[in-house]
PLY file of the C-alpha trace (Angstrom):
ply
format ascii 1.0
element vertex 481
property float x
property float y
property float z
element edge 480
property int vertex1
property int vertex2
end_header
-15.88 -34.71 -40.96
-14.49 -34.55 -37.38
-14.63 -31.35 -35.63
-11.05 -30.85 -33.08
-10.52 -28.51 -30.47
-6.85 -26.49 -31.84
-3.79 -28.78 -31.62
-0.96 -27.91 -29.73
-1.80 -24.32 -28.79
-1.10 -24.69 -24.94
2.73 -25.59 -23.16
2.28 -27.09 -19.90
3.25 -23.59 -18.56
-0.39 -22.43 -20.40
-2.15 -24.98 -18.36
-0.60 -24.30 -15.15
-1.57 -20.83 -15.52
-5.79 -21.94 -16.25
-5.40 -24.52 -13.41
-4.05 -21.72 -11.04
-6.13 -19.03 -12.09
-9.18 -21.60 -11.43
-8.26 -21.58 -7.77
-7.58 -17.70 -8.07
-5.19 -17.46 -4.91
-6.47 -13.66 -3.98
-9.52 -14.70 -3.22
-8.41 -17.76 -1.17
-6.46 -15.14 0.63
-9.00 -12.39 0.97
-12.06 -14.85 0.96
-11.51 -18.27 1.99
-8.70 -18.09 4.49
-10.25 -15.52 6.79
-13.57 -17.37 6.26
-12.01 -20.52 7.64
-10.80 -18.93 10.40
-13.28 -17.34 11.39
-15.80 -20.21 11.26
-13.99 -23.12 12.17
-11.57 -21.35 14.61
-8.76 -23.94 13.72
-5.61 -22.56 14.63
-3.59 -25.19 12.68
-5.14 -24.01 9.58
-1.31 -24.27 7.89
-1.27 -27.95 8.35
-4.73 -28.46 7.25
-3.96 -27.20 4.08
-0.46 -29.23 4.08
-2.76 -32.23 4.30
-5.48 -31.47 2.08
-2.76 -31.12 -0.64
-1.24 -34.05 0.17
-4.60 -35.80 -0.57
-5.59 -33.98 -3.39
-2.40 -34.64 -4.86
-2.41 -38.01 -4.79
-6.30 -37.59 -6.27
-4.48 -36.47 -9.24
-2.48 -39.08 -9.99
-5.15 -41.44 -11.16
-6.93 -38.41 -12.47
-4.04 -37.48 -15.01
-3.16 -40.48 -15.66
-6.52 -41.43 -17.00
-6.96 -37.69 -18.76
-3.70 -38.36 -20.36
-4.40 -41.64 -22.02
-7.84 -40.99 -22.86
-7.10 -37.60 -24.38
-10.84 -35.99 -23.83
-11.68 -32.99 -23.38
-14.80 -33.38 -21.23
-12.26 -35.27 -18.73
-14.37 -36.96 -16.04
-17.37 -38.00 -18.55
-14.14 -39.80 -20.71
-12.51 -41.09 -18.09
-15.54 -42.54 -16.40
-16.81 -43.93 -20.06
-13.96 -45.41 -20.75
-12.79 -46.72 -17.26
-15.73 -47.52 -15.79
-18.62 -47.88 -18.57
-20.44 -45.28 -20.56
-23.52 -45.43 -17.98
-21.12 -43.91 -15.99
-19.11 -41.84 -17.94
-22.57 -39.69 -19.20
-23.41 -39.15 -15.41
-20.11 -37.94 -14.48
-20.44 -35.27 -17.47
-23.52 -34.46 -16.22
-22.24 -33.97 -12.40
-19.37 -32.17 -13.82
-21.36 -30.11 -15.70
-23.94 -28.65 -12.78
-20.56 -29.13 -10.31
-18.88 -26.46 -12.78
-21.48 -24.22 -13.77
-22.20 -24.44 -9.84
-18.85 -22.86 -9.34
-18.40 -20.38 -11.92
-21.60 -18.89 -11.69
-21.26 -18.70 -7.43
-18.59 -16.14 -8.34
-20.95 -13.66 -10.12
-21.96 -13.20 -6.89
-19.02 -13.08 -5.34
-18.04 -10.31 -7.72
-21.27 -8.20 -7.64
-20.79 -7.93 -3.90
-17.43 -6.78 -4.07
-18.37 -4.30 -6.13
-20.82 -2.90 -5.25
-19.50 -2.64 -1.35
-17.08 -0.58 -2.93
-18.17 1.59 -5.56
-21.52 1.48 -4.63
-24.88 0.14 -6.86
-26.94 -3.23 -6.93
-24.92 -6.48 -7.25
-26.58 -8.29 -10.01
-26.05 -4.66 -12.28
-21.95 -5.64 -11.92
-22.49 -9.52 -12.09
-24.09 -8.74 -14.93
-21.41 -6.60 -16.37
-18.96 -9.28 -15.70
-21.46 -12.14 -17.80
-20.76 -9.15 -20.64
-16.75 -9.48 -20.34
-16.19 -13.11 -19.34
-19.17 -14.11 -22.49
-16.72 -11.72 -24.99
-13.36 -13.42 -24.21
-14.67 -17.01 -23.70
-15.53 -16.56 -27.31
-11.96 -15.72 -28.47
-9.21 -18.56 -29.06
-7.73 -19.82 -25.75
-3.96 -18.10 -26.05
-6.00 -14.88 -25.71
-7.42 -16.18 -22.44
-4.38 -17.44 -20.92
-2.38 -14.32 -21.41
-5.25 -12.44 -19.84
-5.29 -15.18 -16.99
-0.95 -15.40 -16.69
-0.58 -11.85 -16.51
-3.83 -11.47 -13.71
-2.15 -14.23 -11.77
1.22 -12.97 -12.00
0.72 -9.74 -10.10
-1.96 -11.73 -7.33
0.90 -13.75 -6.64
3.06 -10.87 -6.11
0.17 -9.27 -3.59
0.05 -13.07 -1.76
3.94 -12.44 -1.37
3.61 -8.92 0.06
1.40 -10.07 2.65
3.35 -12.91 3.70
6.37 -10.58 4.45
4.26 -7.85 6.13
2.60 -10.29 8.49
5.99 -12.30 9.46
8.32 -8.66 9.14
5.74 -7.51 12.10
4.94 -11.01 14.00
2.79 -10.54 16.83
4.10 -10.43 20.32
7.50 -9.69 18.43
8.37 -13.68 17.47
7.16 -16.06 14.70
5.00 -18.71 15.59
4.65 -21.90 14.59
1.78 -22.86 16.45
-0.10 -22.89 12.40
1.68 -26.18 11.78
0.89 -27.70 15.45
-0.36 -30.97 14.92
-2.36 -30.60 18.72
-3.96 -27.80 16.63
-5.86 -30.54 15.03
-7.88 -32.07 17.77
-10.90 -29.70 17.89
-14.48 -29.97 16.95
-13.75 -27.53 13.76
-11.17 -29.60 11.78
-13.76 -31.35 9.62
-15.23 -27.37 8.45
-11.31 -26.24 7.69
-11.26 -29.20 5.80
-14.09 -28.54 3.40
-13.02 -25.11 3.13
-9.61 -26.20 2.45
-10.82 -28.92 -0.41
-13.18 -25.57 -1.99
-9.58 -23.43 -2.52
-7.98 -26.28 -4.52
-11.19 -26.64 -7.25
-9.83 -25.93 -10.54
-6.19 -27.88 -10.24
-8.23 -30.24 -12.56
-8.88 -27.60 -14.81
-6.01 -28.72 -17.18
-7.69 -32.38 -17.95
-10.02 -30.45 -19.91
-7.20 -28.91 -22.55
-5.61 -31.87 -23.16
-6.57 -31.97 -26.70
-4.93 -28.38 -27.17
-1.84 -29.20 -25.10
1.30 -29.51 -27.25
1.93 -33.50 -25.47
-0.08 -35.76 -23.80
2.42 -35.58 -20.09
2.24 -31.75 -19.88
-1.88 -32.36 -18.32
0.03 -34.00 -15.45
2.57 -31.79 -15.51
0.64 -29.00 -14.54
-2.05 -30.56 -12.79
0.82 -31.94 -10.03
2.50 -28.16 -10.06
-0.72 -26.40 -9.56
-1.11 -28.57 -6.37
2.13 -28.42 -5.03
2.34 -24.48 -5.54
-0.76 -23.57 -4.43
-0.93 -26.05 -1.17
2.69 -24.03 -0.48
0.92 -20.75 -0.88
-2.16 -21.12 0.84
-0.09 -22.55 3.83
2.31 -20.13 4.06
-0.30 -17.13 3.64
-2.53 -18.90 6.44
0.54 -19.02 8.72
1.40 -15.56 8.04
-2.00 -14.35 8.99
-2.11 -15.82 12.27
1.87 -14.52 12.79
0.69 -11.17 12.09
-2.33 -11.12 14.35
-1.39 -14.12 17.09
-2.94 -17.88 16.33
-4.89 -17.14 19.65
-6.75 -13.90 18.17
-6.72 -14.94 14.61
-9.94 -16.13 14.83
-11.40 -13.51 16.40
-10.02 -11.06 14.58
-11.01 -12.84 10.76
-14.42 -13.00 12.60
-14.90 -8.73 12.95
-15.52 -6.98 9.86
-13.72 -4.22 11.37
-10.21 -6.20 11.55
-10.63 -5.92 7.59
-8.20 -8.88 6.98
-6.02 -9.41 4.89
-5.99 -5.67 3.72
-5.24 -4.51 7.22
-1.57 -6.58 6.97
-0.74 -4.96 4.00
-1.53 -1.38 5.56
1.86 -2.05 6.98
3.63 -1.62 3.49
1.85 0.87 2.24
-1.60 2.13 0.79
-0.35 1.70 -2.15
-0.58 -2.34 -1.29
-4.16 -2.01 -0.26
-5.61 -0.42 -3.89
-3.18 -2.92 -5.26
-4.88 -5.83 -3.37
-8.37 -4.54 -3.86
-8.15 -4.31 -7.94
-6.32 -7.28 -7.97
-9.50 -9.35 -6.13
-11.80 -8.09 -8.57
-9.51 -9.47 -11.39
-8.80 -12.38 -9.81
-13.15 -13.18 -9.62
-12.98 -12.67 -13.10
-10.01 -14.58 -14.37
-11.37 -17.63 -12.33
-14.69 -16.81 -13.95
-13.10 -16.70 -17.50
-11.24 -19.98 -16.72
-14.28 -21.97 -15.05
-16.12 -20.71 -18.30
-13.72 -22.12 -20.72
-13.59 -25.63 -19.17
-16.95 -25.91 -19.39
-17.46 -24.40 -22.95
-14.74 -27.63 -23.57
-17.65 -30.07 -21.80
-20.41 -29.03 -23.66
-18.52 -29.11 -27.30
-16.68 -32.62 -26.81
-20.44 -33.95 -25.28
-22.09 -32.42 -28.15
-19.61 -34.07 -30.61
-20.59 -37.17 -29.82
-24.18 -36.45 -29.84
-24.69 -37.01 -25.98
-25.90 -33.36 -26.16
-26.80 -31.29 -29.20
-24.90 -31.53 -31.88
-25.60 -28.21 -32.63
-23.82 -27.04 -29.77
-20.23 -28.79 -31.05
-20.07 -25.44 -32.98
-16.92 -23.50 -33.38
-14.92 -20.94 -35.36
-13.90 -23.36 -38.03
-14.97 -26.51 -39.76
-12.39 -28.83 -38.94
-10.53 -26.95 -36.08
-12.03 -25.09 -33.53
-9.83 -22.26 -31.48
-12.80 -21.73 -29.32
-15.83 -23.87 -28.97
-18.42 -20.99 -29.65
-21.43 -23.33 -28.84
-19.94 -24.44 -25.34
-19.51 -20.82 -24.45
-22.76 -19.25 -25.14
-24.63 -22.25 -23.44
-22.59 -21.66 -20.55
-23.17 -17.58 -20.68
-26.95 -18.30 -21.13
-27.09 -20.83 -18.11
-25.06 -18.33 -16.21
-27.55 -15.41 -16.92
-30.39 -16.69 -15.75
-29.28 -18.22 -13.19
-27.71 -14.70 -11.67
-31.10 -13.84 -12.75
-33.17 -16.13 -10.73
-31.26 -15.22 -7.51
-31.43 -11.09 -8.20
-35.07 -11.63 -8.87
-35.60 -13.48 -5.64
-33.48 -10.59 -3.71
-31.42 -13.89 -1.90
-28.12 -12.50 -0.70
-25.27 -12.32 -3.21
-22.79 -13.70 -0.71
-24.99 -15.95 2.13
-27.01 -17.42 -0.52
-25.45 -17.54 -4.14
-21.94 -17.65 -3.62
-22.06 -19.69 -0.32
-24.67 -22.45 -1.73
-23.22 -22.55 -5.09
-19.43 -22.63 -4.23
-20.26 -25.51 -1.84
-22.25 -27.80 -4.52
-19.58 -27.43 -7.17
-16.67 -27.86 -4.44
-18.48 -31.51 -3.36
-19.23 -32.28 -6.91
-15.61 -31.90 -7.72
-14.31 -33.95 -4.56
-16.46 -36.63 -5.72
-15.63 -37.04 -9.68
-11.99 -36.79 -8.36
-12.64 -39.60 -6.23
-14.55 -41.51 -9.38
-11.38 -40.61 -11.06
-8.93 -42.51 -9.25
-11.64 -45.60 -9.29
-11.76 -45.77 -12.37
-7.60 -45.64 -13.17
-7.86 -48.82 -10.75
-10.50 -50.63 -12.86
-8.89 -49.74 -16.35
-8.54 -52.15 -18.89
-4.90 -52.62 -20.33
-6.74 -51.19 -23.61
-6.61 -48.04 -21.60
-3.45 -48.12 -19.06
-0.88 -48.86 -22.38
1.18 -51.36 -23.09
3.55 -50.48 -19.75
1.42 -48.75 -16.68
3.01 -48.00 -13.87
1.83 -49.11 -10.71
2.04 -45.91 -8.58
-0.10 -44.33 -11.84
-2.78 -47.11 -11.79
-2.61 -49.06 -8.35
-1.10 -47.45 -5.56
-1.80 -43.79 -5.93
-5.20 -44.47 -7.28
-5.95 -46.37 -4.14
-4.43 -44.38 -1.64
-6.67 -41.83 -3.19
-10.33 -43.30 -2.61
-8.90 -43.80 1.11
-8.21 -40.17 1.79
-10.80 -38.79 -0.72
-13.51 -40.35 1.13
-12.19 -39.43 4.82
-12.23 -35.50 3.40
-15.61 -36.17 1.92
-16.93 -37.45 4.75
-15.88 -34.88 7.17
-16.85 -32.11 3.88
-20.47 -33.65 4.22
-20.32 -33.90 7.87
-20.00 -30.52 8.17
-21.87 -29.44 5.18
-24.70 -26.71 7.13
-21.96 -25.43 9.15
-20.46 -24.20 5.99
-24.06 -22.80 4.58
-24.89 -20.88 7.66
-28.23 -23.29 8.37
-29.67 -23.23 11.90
-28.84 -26.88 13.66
-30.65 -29.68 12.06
-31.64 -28.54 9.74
-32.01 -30.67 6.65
-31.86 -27.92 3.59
-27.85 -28.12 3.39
-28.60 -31.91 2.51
-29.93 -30.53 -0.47
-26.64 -30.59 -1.93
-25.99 -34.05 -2.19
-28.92 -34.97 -3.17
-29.19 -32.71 -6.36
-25.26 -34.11 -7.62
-26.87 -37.69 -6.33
-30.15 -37.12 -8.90
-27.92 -35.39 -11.52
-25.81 -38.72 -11.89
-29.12 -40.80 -11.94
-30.34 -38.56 -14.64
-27.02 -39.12 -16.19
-27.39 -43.36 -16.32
-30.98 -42.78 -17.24
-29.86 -40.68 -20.37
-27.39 -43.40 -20.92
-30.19 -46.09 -21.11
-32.27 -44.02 -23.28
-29.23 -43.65 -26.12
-28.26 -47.17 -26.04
-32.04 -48.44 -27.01
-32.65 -45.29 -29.34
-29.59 -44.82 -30.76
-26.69 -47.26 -30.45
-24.01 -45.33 -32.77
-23.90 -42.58 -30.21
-23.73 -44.96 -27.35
-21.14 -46.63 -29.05
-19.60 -43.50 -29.34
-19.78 -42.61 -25.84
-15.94 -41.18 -24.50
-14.75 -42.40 -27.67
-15.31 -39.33 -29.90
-11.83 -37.69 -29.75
-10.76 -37.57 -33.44
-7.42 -39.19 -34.43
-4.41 -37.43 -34.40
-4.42 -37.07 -38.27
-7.78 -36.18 -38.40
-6.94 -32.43 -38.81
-3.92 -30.05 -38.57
-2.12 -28.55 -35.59
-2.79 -25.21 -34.74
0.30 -22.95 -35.99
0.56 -20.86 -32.95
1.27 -22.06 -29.50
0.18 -20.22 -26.48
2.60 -19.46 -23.42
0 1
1 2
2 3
3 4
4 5
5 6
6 7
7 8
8 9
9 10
10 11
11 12
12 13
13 14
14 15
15 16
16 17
17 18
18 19
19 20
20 21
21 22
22 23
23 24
24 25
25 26
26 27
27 28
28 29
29 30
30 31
31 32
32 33
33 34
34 35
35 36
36 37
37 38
38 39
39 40
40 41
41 42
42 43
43 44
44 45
45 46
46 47
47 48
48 49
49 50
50 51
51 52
52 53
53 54
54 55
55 56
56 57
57 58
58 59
59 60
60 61
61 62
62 63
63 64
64 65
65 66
66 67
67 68
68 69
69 70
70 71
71 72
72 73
73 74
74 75
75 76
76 77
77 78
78 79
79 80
80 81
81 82
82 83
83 84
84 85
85 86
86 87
87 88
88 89
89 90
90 91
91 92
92 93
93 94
94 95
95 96
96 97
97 98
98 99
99 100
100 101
101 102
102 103
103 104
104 105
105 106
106 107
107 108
108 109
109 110
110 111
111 112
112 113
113 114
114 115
115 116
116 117
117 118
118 119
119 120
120 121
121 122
122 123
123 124
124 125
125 126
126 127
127 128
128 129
129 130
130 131
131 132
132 133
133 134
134 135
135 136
136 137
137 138
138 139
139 140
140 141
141 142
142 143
143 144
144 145
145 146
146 147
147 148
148 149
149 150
150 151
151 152
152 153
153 154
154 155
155 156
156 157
157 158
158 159
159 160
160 161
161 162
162 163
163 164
164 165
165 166
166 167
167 168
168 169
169 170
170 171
171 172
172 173
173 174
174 175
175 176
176 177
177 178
178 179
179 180
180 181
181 182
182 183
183 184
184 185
185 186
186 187
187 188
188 189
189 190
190 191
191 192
192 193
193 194
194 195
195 196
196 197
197 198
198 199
199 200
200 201
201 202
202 203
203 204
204 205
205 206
206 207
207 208
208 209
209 210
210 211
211 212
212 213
213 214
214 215
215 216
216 217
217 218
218 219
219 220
220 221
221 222
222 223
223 224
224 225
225 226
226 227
227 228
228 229
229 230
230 231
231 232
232 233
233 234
234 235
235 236
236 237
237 238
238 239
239 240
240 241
241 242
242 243
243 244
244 245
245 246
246 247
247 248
248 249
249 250
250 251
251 252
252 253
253 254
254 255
255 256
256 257
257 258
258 259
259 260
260 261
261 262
262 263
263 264
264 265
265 266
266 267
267 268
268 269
269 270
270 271
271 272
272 273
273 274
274 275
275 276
276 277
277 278
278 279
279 280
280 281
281 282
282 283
283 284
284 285
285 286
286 287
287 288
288 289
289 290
290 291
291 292
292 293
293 294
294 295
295 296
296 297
297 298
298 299
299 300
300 301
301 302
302 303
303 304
304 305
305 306
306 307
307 308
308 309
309 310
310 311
311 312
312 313
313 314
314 315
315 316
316 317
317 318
318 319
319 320
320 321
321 322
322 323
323 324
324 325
325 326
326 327
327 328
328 329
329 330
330 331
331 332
332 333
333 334
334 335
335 336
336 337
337 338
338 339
339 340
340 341
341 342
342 343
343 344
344 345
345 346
346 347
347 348
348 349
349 350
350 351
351 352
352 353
353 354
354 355
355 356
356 357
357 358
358 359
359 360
360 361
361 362
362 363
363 364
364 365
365 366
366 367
367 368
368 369
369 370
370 371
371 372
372 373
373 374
374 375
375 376
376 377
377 378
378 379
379 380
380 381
381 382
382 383
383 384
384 385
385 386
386 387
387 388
388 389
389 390
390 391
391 392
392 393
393 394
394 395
395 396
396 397
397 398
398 399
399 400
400 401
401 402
402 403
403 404
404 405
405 406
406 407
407 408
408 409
409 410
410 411
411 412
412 413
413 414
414 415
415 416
416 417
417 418
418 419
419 420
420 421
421 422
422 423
423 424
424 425
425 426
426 427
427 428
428 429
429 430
430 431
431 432
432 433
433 434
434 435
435 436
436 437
437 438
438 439
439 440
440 441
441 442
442 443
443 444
444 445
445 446
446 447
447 448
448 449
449 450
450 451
451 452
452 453
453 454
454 455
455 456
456 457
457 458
458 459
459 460
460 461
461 462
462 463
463 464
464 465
465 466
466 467
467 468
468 469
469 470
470 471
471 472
472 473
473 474
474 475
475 476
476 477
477 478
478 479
479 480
């Protein structure tokens, strides 16, 4: 009997919102666009995200185009199988898999830190406490999730807004500057560290590939997928533009770089207190709603991997026999994986922020750049089996194309710059590290491939393929947002 993930529970709204909530825009705000500055001292910060967007949109394209036809809901490991070859399609679910857990679980640490700097206590005790809650609700059926995530995302919008008007309602030196979209701004020895950073605040836009079983039609993945990048490249430019109005582009910088210039929360001090509470509960949420939605797309990897028998089957367990609202087996793995890895790092006393969240943040942010980049390879090489009976050439050719070019200009520049971003002294070779674990991983990945298709040939046959049939089993009777 074939197990299915719930039919038709999620509008392309409902994926927006787990795409979005992914890239959690408070803590690009609060986090990663005072980081950037700070580091990289890139004044055109604005435009840098303008044209990382650009790119990343045009990733996309091949990426949904491919999710969308092949209909799985481990997305790169299906779209690799089936455009590429199933060698390939089992590493990329492998690399997805570390890349994602690599994210999720970087945020534990993110959130112990945050609060324990302000109510006090050890980190791990409150990363822990978060395992507890995100665990809990990654076991319940998705339309729970995505109210929880909609209604988080709604309000850190709101506080992204606020900020915006404070810093351009009190520009200063009294005028608004536009030196943020300067392309001059460019031409200094930071650009390829904004870059990465940029790239890191736009992981999760793929989220939706991974719900494409529960969407109700095939078109709303790419509908979302392109909205989430369009909306979010808007917001993180126009918040980085408003934080060097508010401060100057020439002390922006300096200013992200002293703890005691407490941006972003210093900005909204100009509305009100009641703005700064506002912001601060709303960052914790925000950790935890990107948590909650890392969580489920990986809970979605581990099910539709274990249906086929590339993992367990044992972990293709759900609520139901036939149609699973939540994939129970994906989501405990994933809580278990994420405990002791929060575990290793509190036992080693490493830094919840330099080490974890830094290290972690920065593998799954590469890993991602790099399956989107597969992606888009693999909606070139796709058999007409796979493309439909008319594919469209921006879809399959063009875009696709276009994509690898960029894709591997930002990677290079993300890898160029890869120990600038982890803190290391000069030369040294530990931030290398990175690459080389998502480099093994996909080895591992083609080496597991090899093993099933001279031990068991029905499951490599299987391999991407494993989606049931439409009639297999009954829609869901609810539909989220």
């Amino acid at each position: 009997m074939q197990v299915a993930l719930a039919r038709r529970t999620l509008t392309p709204f409902g994926l927006w919102v787990i795409g979005a909530a992914a890239s959690a825009p408070m803590v690009v705000l609060a986090g990663g666009i005072v980081a950037t500055y700070a580091t990289t001292k890139v004044t055109a910060l604005p435009l840098t995200f303008v044209l990382v967007a650009g790119t990343v949109a045009v990733l996309a394209v091949g990426y949904t185009a491919m999710a969308c036809q092949v209909r799985h809901p481990a997305a790169y490991y299906g779209i690799l199988a089936n455009g590429l070859g199933r060698g390939w399609g089992v590493a990329a679910g492998l690399v997805a898999l570390v890349a994602y857990n690599a994210i999720q679980t970087s945020l534990y640490g993110l959130f112990g830190a945050t609060i324990a700097a302000q109510l006090g206590g050890t980190w791990w005790v409150w990363a822990g406490i978060a395992l507890a809650v995100v665990g809990v609700l990654g076991l319940r059926a998705i339309v729970l999730s995505t109210r929880v995530l909609a209604a988080v995302l709604a309000v850190s919008l709101l506080v992204v807004t606020a900020f915006v008007l404070a810093g351009v309602g009190q520009p200063a030196g009294g005028g608004l500057s536009w030196a943020g979209f300067d392309a001059s701004g460019l031409a200094v020895s930071g650009l390829g560290g904004a870059v990465a950073f940029c790239v890191a605040a736009f992981m999760g836009i793929d989220a939706p590939g991974s719900f494409v079983e529960e969407a109700i039609d095939r078109r709303s993945v790419s509908r979302a997928t392109s909205a989430g990048v369009v909306v979010l490249g808007g917001v993180y430019a126009v918040a980085a533009w408003a934080m060097g109005v508010a401060v100057g582009p020439g002390a922006v910088a300096e200013v992200a770089a002293d703890p005691a210039g407490r941006l972003p929360f210093s900005v909204l001090e100009r509305l009100g207190d009641g703005w700064v509470v506002l912001a601060d509960l709303m960052l914790v949420f925000a950790i935890v709603t990107s948590m909650l939605a890392f969580h489920a797309v990986l809970a979605r990897y581990v099910f539709a991997m274990a249906r086929e028998g590339v993992l367990p089957a044992g972990l293709a367990q759900g609520g139901s026999a036939t149609r699973v609202s939540a994939p129970r087996g994906g989501s405990l793995t994933q809580t278990g994986i994420a405990t002791v890895v929060v575990g290793a790092f509190a036992f080693s006393g490493a830094d919840p922020i330099a080490a974890m969240f830094t290290w972690l943040s920065t593998l799954g942010a590469m890993g991602l750049l790099c399956l989107l980049l597969a992606a888009s390879v693999a909606a070139f090489r796709a058999p007409d089996s796979v493309r439909g009976p008319q594919p469209g050439v921006w879809e399959w050719r063009l875009a696709p194309a276009l994509g690898v070019l960029g894709g591997l200009v930002v990677l290079a520049l993300m890898l160029g710059n890869v120990g600038s971003l982890l803190g290391a002294a000069p030369g040294s070779l530990y931030p290398f590290l990175l690459p080389a674990i998502l480099g093994a991983t996909a080895v591992a990945g083609g080496v597991w491939a090899g093993i099933l298709r001279r031990a068991r040939p029905e499951v490599y046959a299987g391999i991407g393929r494993g989606t049931p049939t439409a009639h297999a089993v009954p829609d869901a009777i609810k539909v989220s947002i």
